[in-house]
N, C-alpha and C positions, 0 to 999 in steps of 0.2 A: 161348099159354095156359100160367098156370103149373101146374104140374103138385103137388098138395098132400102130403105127407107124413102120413104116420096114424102117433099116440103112440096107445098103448094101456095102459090101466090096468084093475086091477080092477075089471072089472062095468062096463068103460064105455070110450071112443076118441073121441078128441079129432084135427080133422084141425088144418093149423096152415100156412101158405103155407113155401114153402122161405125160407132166410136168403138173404142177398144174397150171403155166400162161397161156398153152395152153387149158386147160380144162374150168379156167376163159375168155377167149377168146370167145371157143364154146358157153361158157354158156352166154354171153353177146350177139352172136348172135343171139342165139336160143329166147332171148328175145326182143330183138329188131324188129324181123319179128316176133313174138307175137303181140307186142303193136301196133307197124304197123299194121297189119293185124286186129286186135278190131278195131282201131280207125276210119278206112275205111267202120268194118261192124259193125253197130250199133246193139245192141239188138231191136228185132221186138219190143217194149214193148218203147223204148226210140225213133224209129223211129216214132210210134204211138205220143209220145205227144211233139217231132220236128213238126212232120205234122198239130197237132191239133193247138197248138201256133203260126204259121204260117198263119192260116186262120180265129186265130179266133173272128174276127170281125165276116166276115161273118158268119162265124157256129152262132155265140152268135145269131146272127139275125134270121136265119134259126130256131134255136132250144127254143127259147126264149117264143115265145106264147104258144109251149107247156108246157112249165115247170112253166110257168104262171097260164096254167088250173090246173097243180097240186098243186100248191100255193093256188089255191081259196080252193081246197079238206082240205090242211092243216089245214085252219085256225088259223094259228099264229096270238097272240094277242102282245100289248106293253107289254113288260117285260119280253117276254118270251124268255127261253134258247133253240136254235134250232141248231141240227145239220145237217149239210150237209153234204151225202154220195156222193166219187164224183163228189165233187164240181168242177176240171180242171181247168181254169185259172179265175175263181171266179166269174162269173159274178149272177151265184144265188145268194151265199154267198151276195151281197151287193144286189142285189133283200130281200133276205131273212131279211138284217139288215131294209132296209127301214119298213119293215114290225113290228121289234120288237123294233124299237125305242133307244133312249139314256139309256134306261134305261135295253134294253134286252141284248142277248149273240150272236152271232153265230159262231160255231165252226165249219169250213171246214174240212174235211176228203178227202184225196187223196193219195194211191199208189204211185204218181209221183212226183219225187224233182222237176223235170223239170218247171210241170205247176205250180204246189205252188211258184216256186220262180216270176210267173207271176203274179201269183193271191196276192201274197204278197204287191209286187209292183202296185199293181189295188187297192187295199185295204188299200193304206197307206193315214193315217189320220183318219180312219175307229177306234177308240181305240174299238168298241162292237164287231169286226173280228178278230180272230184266224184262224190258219190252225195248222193243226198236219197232219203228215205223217205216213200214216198206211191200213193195212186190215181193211175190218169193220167185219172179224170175231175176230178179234184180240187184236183192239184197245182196252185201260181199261180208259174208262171215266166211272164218278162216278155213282153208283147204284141207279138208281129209282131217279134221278136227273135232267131229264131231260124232259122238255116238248113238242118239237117236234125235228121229226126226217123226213129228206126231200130227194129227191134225182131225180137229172133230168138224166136219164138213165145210171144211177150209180148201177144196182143192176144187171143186169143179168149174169157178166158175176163170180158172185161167185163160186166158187170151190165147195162150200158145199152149198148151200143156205138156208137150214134149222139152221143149227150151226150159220151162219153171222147174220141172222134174230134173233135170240134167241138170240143173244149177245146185238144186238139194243135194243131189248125187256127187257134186263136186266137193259138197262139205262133208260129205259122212267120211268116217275111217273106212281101212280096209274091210274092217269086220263090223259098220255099224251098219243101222236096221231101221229102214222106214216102214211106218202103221199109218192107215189112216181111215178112218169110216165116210162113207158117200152114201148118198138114195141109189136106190135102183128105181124103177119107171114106176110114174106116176100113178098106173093102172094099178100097181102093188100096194100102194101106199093109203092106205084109207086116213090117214093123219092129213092129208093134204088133198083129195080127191073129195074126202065130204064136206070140206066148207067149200070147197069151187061147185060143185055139182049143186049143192041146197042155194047157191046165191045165183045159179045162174051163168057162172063167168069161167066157166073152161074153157072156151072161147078166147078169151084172152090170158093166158098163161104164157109167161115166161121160160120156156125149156131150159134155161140154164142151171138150174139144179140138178137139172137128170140127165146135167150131160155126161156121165160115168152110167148109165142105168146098164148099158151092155159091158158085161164082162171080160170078150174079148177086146173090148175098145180101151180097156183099163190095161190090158196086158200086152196091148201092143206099145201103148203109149210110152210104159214103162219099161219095157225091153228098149225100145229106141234110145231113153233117158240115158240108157246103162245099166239099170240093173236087173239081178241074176234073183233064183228061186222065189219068183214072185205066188204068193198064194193069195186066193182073194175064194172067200166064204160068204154065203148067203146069211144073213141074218134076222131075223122078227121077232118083233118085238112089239108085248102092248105098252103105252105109254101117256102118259097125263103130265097136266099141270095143275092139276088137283080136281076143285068143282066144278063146276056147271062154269059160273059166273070165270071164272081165272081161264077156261079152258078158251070162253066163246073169246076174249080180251085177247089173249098171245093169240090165234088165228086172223083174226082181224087185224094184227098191226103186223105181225109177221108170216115166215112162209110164200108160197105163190099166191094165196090170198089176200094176204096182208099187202105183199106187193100191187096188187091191182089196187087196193084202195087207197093207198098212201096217195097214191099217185094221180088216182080217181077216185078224191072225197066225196063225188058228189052220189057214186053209189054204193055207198054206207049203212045212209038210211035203209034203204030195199035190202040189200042182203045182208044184215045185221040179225031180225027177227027169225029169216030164215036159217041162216046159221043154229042160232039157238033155240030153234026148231027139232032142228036135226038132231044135235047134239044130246036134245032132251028126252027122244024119241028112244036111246039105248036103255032108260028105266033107273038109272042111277043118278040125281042130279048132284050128289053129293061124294062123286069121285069117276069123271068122265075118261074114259080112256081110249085110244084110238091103238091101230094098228100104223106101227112103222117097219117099212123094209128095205133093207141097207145092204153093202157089202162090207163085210169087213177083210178090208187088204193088206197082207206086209211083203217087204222083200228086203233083198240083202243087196249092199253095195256091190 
């Protein structure tokens, strides 16, 4: 609606529509405290792989031995074409190359422009590494082409998870083999239960990481997808990002905790001390380690 302007005269007011310079005017405003306004508040989703890329040395370290036991699940040979769901800022992805040689493929799949442009730069020199930007319900890599499909806790948090699985499913060969490592429930998981519980904020957690925690929920999913001899293993594992100090940093910007703060900076301050409280309380400040517990899944096309 345009909004009119009142001239006033004696003994009388006249309203009058605004000019078109003034309308462009408004409308220069109206976008300026827009763009201002985005660029201050980032989308939760760009905040997530700001935070990730910021720490991720240490996460790689932290998250590494597990997506190593789901590597051995894989067994990728030389020459084989594998892709990575998931991959963030690559560090499978060149795990994954070591494994298939000069002579394999690996193709990184990521959502995020952000860490692709990491994993790119991580990967340079790499010519057997690609990345594509994409859903893995979505993605169209080529039909029954494909020999493994990997993924270091790249999968829970699908929209559909039946439909994303069935799409992977359309790429493997007849004889190729999905792996992939997930959380099991958060009660298991002291890697993620003791910075929520010391700060206060279980309460507000996220369940979309533990949405695989039940095992039959993984094996229906993936029977429906298509595919056959699925085996899924418990696994735990202690796990660090080294010290004290590295350890309390990736919990607070990543995980279900880091999640509530990204997003609620403003309780930072309060659950910051207490975190590294807790942390400091197991007697080691100079190699903190927590317990993680995961499934480790594969199946055959």
């Amino acid at each position: 609606m345009q909004r009119a302007i009142v001239i006033e005269s004696a003994g009388s007011s006249q309203k009058i529509l605004p000019t078109i310079a003034q309308l462009l005017v408004q409308k220069r405003k109206y976008y300026l405290m827009r763009t201002t306004k985005l660029s201050v508040t980032p989308s939760p989703s760009v905040l997530a792989a700001q935070a990730w890329i910021e720490v991720r040395e240490a996460l790689d370290c932290q998250l590494s031995p597990l997506g190593l036991r789901a590597m051995e699940a894989l067994e990728a040979r030389p020459g084989d074409i594998v892709v990575d769901i998931g991959c963030g800022t690559g560090q499978t992805a060149l795990q994954l190359a070591d494994r298939v040689g000069t002579h394999g493929r690996v193709i990184g799949v990521d959502i995020s422009p952000l860490m692709l442009e990491v994993a790119q730069e991580r990967a340079r020199g790499h010519e057997v590494i690609s990345f594509v930007e994409g859903d893995a319900a979505r993605i169209e890599l080529t039909d029954r082409g494909i020999d493994r499909i990997f993924s270091r806790f790249g999968v829970m948090a699908f929209t559909n998870p039946v439909e994303a699985f069935a799409n992977l499913h359309r790429m493997l060969k007849p004889t190729g083999l999905l792996a992939f490592v997930c959380w099991r429930s958060l009660e298991e998981n002291e890697l993620d239960l003791l910075p929520l519980r010391a700060a206060g904020l279980e309460h507000m957690l996220d369940p979309t990481p533990f949405s695989f925690e039940n095992s039959g929920r993984i094996r229906t999913v993936l029977d429906a997808a298509g595919f056959r001899e699925i085996a899924i293993q418990a696994h735990d594992e202690t796990v660090t990002s080294g010290e004290l100090e590295a350890m309390v940093t990736v919990l607070l910007k990543v995980g279900p905790l880091g999640k509530i703060l990204r997003e609620n900076p403003q309780l930072r301050a309060e659950a910051e001390p207490r975190v590294r409280t807790a942390l400091a309380s197991g007697g080691n400040a100079a190699w903190v380690t927590l317990k993680a517990a995961t499934w480790i899944v594969s199946a055959r096309a």
